[in-house]
VEXRORO-642966 format. One record per residue (C-alpha): x, y, z; residue number from 0. Coordinates in nm, 4 decimals, padded with zeros to 6 digits. Layout:
BEGIN
{{X; Y; Z}; NUM};
...
***
This chain:
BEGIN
{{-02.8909; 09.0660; 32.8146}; 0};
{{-02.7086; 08.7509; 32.8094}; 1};
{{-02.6841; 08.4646; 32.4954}; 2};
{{-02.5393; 08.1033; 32.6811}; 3};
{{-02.4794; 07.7984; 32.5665}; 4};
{{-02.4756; 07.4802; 32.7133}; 5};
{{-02.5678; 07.0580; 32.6475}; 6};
{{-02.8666; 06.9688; 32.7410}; 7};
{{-03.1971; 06.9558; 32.5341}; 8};
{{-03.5059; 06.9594; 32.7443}; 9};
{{-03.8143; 06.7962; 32.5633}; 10};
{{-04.0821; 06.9775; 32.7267}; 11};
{{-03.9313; 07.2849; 32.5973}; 12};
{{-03.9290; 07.1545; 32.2544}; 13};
{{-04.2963; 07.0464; 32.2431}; 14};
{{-04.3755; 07.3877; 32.4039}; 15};
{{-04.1652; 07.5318; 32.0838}; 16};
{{-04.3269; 07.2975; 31.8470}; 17};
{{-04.6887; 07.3983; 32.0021}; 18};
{{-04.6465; 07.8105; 31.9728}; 19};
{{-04.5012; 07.7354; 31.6063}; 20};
{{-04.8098; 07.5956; 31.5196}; 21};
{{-04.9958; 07.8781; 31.6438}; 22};
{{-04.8141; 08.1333; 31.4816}; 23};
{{-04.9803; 08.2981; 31.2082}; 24};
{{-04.6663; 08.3180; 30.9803}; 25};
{{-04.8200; 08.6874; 30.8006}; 26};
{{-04.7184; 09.0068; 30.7171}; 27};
{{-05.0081; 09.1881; 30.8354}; 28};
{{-05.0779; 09.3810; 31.1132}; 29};
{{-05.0598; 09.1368; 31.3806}; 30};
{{-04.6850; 09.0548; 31.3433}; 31};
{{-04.5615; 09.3504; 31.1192}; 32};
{{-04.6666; 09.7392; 31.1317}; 33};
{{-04.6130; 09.9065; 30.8228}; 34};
{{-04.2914; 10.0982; 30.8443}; 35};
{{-04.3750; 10.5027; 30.8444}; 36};
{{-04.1307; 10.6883; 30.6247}; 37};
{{-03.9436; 11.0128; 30.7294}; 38};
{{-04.0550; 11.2582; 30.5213}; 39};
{{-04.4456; 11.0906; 30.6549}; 40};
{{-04.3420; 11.1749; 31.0471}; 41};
{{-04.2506; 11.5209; 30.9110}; 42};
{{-04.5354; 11.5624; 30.7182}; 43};
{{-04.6905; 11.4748; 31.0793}; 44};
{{-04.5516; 11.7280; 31.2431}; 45};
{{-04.5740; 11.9905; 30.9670}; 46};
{{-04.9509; 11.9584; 30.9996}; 47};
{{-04.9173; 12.0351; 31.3528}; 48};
{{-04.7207; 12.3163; 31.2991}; 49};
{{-04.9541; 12.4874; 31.0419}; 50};
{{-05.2850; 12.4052; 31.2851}; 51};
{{-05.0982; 12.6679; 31.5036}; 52};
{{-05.0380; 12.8622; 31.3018}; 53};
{{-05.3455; 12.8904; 31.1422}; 54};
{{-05.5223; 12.9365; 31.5039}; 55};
{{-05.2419; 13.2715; 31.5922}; 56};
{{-05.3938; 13.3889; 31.1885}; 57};
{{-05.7672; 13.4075; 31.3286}; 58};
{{-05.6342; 13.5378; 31.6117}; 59};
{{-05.7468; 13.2070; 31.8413}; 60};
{{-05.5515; 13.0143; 32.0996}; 61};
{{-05.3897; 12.7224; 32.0145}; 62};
{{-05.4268; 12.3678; 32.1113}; 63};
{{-05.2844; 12.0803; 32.1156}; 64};
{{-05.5053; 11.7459; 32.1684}; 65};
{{-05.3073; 11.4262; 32.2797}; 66};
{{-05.4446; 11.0924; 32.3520}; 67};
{{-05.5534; 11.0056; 32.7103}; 68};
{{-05.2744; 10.7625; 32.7036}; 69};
{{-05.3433; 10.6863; 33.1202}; 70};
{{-05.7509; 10.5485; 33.0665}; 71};
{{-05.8287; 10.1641; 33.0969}; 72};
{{-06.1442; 10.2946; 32.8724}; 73};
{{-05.9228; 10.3744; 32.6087}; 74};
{{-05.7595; 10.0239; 32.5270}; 75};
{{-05.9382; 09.7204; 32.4140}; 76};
{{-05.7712; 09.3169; 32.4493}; 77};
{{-05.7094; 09.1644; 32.1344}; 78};
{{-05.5546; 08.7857; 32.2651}; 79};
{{-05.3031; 08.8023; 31.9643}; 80};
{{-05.1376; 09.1320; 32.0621}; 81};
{{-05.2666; 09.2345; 32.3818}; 82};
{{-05.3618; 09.5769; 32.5144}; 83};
{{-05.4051; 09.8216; 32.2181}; 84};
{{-05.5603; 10.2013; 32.1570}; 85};
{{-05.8892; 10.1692; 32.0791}; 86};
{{-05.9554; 10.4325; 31.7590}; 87};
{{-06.1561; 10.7554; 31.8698}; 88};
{{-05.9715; 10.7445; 32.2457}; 89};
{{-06.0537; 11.0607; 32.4456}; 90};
{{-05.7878; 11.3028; 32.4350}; 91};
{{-05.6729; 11.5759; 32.6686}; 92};
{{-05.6560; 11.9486; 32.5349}; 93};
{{-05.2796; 12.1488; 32.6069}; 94};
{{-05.3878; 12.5221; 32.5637}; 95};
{{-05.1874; 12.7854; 32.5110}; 96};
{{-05.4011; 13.0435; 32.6765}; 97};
{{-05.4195; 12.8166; 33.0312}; 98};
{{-05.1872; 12.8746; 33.2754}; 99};
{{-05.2035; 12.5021; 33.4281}; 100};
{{-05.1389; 12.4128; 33.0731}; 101};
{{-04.8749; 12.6598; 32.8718}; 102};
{{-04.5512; 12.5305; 33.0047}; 103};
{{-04.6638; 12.1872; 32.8733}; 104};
{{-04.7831; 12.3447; 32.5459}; 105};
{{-04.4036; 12.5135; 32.4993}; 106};
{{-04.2171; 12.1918; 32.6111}; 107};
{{-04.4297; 11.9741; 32.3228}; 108};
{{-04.3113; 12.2566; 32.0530}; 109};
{{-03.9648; 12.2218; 32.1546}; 110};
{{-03.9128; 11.8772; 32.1396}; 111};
{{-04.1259; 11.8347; 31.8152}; 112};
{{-03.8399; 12.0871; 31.7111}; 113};
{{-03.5857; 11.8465; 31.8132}; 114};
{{-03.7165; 11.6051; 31.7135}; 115};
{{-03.8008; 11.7255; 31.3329}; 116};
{{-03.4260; 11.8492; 31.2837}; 117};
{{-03.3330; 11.5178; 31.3913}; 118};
{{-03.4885; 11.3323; 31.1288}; 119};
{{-03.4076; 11.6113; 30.8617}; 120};
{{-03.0988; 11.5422; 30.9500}; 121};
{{-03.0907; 11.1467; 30.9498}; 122};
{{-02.9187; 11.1176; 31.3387}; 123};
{{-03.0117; 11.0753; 31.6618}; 124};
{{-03.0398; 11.1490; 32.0375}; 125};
{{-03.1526; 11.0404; 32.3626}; 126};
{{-03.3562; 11.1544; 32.6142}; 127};
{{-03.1482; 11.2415; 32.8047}; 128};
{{-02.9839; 11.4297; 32.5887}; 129};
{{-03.3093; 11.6517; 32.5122}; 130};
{{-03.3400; 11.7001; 32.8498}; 131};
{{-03.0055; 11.8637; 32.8812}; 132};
{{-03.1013; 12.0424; 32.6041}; 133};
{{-03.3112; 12.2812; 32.8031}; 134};
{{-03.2995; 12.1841; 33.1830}; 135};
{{-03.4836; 12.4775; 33.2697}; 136};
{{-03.8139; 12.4211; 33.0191}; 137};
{{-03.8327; 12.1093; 33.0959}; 138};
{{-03.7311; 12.0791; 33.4320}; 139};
{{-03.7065; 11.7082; 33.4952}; 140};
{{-03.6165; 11.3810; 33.2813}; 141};
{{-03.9446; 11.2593; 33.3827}; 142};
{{-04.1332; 11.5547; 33.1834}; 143};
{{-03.9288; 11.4944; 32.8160}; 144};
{{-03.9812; 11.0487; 32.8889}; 145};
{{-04.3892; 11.1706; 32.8925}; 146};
{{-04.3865; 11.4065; 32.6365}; 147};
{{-04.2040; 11.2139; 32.4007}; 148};
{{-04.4239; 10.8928; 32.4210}; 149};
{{-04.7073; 11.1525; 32.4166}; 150};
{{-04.5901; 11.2802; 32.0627}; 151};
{{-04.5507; 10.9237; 31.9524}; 152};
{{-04.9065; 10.8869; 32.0155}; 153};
{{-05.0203; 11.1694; 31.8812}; 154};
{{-04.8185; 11.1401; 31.5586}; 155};
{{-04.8875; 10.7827; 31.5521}; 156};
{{-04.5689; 10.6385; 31.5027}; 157};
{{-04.3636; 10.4224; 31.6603}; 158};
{{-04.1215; 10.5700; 31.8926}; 159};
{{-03.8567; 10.4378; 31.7103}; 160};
{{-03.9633; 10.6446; 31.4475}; 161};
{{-03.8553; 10.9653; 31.6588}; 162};
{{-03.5095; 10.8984; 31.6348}; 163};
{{-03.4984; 10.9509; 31.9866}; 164};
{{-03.3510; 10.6301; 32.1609}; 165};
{{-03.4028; 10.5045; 32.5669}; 166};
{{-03.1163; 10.6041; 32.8045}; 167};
{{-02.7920; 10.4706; 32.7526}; 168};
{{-02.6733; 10.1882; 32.9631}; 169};
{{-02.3709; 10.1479; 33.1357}; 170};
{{-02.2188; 09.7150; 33.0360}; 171};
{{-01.8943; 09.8176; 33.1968}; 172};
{{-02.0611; 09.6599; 33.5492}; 173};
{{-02.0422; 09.2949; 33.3892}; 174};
{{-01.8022; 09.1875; 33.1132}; 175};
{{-02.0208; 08.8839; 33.0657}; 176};
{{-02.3049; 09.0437; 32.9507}; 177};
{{-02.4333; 09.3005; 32.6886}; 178};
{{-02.6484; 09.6207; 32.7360}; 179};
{{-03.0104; 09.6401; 32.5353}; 180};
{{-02.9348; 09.8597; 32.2667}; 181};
{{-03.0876; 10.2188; 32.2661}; 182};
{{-03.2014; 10.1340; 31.8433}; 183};
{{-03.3402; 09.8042; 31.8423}; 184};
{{-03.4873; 09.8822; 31.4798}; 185};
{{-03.1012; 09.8509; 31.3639}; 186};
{{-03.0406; 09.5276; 31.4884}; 187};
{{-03.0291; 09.2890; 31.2254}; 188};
{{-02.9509; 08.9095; 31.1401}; 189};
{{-03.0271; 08.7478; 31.5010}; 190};
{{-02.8705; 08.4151; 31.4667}; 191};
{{-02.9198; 08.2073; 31.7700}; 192};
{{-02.9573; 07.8285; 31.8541}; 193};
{{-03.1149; 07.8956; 32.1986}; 194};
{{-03.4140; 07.7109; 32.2969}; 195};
{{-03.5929; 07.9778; 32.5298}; 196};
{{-03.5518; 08.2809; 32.6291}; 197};
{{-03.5888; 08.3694; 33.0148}; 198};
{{-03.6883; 08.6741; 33.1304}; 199};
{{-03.5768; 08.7846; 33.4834}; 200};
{{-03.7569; 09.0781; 33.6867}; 201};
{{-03.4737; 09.2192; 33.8636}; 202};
{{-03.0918; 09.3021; 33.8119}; 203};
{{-02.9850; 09.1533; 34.1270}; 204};
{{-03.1201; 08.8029; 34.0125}; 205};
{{-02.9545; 08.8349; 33.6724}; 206};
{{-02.6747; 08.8633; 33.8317}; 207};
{{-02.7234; 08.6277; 34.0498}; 208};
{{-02.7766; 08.4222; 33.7344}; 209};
{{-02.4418; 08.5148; 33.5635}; 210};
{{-02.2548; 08.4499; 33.9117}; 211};
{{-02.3611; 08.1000; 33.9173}; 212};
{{-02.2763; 08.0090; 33.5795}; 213};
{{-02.6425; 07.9619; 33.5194}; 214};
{{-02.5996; 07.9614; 33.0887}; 215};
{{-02.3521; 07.6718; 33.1256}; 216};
{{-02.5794; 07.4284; 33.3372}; 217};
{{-02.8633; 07.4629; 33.1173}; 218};
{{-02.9281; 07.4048; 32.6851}; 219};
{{-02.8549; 07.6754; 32.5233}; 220};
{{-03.0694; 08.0274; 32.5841}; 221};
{{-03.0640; 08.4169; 32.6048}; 222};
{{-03.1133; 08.5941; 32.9467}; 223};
{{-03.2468; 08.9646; 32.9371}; 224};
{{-03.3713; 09.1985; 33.2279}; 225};
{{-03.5418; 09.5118; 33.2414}; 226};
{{-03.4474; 09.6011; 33.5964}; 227};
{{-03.7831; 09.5877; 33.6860}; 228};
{{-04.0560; 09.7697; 33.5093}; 229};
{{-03.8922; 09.7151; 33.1562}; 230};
{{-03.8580; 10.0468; 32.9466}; 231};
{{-03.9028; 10.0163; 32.5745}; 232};
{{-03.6287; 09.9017; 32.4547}; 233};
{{-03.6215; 09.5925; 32.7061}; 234};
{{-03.9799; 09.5183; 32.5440}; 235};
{{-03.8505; 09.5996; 32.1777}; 236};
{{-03.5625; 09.3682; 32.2331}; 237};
{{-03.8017; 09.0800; 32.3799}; 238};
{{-04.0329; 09.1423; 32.1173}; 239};
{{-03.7389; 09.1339; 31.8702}; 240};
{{-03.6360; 08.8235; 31.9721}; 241};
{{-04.0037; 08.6291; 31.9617}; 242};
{{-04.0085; 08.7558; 31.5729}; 243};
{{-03.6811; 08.6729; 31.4756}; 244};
{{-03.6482; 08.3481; 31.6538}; 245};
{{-03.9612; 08.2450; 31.7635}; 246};
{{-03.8643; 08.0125; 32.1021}; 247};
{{-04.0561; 08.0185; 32.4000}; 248};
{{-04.0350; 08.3035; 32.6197}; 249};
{{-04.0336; 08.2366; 32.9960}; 250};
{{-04.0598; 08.4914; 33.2917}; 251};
{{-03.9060; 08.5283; 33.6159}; 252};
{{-04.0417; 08.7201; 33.8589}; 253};
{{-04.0864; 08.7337; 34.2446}; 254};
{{-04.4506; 08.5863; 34.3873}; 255};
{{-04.6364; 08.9304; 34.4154}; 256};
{{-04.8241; 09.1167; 34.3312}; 257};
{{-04.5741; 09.4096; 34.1202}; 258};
{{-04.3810; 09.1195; 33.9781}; 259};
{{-04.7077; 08.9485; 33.8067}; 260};
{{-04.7740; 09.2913; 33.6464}; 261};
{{-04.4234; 09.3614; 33.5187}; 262};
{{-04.4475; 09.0065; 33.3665}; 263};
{{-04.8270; 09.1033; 33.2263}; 264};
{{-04.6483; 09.4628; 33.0701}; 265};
{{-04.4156; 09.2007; 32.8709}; 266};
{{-04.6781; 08.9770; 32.7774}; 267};
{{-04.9641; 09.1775; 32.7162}; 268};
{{-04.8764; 09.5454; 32.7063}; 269};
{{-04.9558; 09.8318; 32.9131}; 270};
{{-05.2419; 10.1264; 32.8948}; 271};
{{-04.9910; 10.4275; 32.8792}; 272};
{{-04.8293; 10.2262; 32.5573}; 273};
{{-05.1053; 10.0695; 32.4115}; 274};
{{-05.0680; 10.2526; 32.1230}; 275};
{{-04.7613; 10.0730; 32.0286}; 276};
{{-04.8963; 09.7158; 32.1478}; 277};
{{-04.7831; 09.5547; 31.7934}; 278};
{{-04.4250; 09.5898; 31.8498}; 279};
{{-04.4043; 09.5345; 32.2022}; 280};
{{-04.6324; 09.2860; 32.3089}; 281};
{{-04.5476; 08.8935; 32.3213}; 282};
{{-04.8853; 08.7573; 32.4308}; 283};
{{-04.6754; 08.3847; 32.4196}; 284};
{{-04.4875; 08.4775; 32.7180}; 285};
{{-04.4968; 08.2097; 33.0249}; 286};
{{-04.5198; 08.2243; 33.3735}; 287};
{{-04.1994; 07.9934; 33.4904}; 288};
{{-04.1919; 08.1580; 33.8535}; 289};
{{-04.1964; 08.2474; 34.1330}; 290};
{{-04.5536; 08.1129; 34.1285}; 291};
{{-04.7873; 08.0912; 34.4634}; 292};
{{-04.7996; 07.7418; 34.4582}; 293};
{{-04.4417; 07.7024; 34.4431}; 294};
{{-04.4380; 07.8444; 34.8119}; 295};
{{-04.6647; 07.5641; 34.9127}; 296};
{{-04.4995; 07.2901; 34.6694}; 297};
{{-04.1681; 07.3442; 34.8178}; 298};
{{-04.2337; 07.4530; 35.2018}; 299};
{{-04.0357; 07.7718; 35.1635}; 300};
{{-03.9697; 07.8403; 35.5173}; 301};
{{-04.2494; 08.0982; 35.7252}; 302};
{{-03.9763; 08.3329; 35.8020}; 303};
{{-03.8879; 08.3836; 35.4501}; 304};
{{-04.2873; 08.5081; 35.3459}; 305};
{{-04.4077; 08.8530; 35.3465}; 306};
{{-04.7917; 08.9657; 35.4390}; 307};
{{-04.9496; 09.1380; 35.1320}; 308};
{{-04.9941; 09.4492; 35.2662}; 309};
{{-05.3672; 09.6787; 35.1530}; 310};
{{-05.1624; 09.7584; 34.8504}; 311};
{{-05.0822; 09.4679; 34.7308}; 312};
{{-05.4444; 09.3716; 34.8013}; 313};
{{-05.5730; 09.6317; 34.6129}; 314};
{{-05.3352; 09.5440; 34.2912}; 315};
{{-05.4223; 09.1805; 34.3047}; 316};
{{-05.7773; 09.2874; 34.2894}; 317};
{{-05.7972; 09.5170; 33.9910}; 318};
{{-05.4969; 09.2419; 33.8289}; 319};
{{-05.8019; 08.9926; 33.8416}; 320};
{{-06.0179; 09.2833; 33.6660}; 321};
{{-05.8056; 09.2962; 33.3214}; 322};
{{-05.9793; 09.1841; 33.0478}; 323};
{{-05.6736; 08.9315; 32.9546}; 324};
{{-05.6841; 08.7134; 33.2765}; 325};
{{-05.9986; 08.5571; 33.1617}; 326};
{{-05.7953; 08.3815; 32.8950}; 327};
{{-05.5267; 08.2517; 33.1494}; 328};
{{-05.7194; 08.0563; 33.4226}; 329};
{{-05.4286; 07.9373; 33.5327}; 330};
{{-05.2737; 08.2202; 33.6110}; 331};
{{-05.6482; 08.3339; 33.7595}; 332};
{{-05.5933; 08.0403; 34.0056}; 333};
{{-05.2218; 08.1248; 34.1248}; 334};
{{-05.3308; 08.4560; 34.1761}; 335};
{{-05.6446; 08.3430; 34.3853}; 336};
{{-05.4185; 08.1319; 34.5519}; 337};
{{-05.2144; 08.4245; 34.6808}; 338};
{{-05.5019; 08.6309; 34.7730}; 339};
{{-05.6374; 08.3295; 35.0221}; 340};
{{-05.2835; 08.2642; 35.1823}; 341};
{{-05.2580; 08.6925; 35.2159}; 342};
{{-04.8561; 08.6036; 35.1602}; 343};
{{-04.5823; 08.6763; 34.8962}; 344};
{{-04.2360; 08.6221; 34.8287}; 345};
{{-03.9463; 08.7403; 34.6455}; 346};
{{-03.7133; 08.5173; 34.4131}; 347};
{{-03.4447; 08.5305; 34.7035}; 348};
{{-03.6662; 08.3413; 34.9050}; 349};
{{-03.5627; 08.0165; 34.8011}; 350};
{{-03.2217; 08.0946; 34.9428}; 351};
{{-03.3586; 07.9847; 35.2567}; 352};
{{-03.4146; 07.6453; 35.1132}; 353};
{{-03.0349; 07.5955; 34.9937}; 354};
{{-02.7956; 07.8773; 34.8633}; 355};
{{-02.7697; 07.7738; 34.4860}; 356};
{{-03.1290; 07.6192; 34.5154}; 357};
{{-03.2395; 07.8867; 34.2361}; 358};
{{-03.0038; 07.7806; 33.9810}; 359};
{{-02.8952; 07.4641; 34.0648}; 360};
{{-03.2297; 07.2973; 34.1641}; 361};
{{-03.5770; 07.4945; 34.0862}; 362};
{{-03.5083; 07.6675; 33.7331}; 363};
{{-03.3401; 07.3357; 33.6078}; 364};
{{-03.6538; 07.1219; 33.7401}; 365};
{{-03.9078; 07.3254; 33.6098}; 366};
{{-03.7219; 07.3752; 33.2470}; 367};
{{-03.7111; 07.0138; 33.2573}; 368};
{{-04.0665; 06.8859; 33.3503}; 369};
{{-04.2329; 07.2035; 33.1840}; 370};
{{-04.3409; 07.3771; 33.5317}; 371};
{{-04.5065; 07.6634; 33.3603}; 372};
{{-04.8448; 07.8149; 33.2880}; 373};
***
């Protein structure tokens, strides 16, 4: 994530500004704020978990554990103000203890509830990674403890946050010019910033690209942040962080297919696997700044530079026209239709084959300027 500064003041940007403010329901209730879930609550949680158990081995009955089917589109319902959430009463799936397709998972959920309950006794923390190391051979990939620990978030119903188990830590030492997403964006505090917008940029290489051309220095004052493609978390705490604290228009960056319109829709409107957490990571006023369809067309990227959609990307355009939130962006409904009937995409590099510094010197500073968004 970078903060920049720079001189000019774009008026279109302003108005946008001036436009979301007014639609902001300034509130404390559930739509911006979740209540906050004390400590000794989450252990009380997991206590109660405990002593179901427990009181299943007393009559002598296997126990079972029931989590949320956290992977089902008929589980979530669209609200427009905070996007995908967990509809109440969600099917769950059973983790027996008696099953053999089922009692390694049942052991690795009691060991990290473990972990996770001394951590809070004790007021610290840990990564994932670090539970992983924990027990390499229970668990027996990172992959496993990343599921299991948004599945006991869901079950508890808590915030993840609320774990004390942070993201993976990031290595800054790559770039002295900008800053990693912190692993407890709960404990950030104070956010003082005159930016006027926030852009969000798919993919690492483009940041970089970004930083490399002085990008922050040409344009008014703004914060950069990536996510290095699907965002994790804490890139969608820190986002979300930054629409409460400083409520500026968020814009997205992301290549002209297919994957990158759904990383931009996890930012704006959630996902299934998280919707139980949709109030504090969901920015439903996110905008789509590029690379947009039309912008192939508008600007004649050259043929050479285009790539076919192949069946797959076919197949996630079509069910991307199926969520229940593009019927409340039309004109998003039309870029995407747009790609489906020229059958091409593009990355953000593309536009290198109109002019090497085209992306920073010409296209994001023109459509900042004359509002090309939707």
């Amino acid at each position: 994530m970078m903060a920049c500064r720079g001189t000019d003041l774009f008026s279109e940007i302003d108005m946008l500004r001036a436009e979301l403010l007014h639609n902001v329901e300034v509130t404390a209730d559930c739509q911006r704020v979740e209540e906050e879930i004390s400590q000794q609550d989450v252990l009380t949680r997991i206590e109660n978990i405990i002593l179901g158990i427990v009181t299943s081995l007393s009559k002598d009955e296997a126990p079972v554990l029931a989590l949320p089917n956290r992977s089902s589109w008929a589980n979530v319902s669209f609200d427009s103000a905070i996007g995908l959430q967990m509809s109440s009463g969600s099917s769950v799936t059973t983790i027996r203890s008696d099953c053999a397709l089922s009692v390694a998972k049942f052991a690795q959920i009691l060991k990290i509830l473990l972990v996770i309950y001394r951590l809070i006794q004790s007021n610290s923390y840990a990564t994932k990674r670090d539970i992983y190391y924990n027990n390499t051979q229970l668990f027996g990939s990172q992959k496993t403890v990343d599921g299991i620990v948004d599945d006991i978030s869901c079950m508890l119903k808590v915030p993840r946050r609320s774990l004390h188990v942070d993201g993976t830590r990031i290595d800054c030492n790559s770039s002295s010019a900008a800053v990693a997403v912190s692993s407890n964006i709960d404990g950030i505090r104070n956010i003082v910033s005159c930016a006027k917008f926030v852009l969000i940029v798919e993919k690492d290489a483009t940041f970089q690209r970004l930083l490399d051309d002085d990008f922050c220095t040409k344009l008014s004052p703004c914060i950069i942040i990536t996510g290095k493609g699907v965002p994790d978390v804490n890139s969608r705490l820190m986002v979300r962080k930054l629409w409460d604290t400083l409520h500026i228009p968020i814009f997205a960056l992301v290549d002209a297919d297919p994957h990158g319109i759904e990383i931009m829709c996890i930012y704006k409107y959630g996902s299934v696997a998280m919707s139980f957490e949709a109030h504090s990571l969901t920015v439903p006023s996110v905008m789509w700044l590029g690379l947009l369809p039309s912008d192939l067309q508008r600007l004649r990227v050259p043929e050479d530079a285009l790539i076919p959609l192949t069946r797959t990307d076919e197949n996630k355009l079509t069910s991307l026209l199926k969520r229940p939130y593009l019927t409340s962006q039309p004109d998003w409904q039309k870029e995407m239709e747009l790609m489906q009937q020229t059958k091409v995409k593009a990355e953000i590099q593309s536009l290198a084959a109109i002019g090497p510094d085209y992306l920073t010197n010409i296209y994001l500073p023109n459509k900042l300027r004359y509002g090309g968004w939707v």
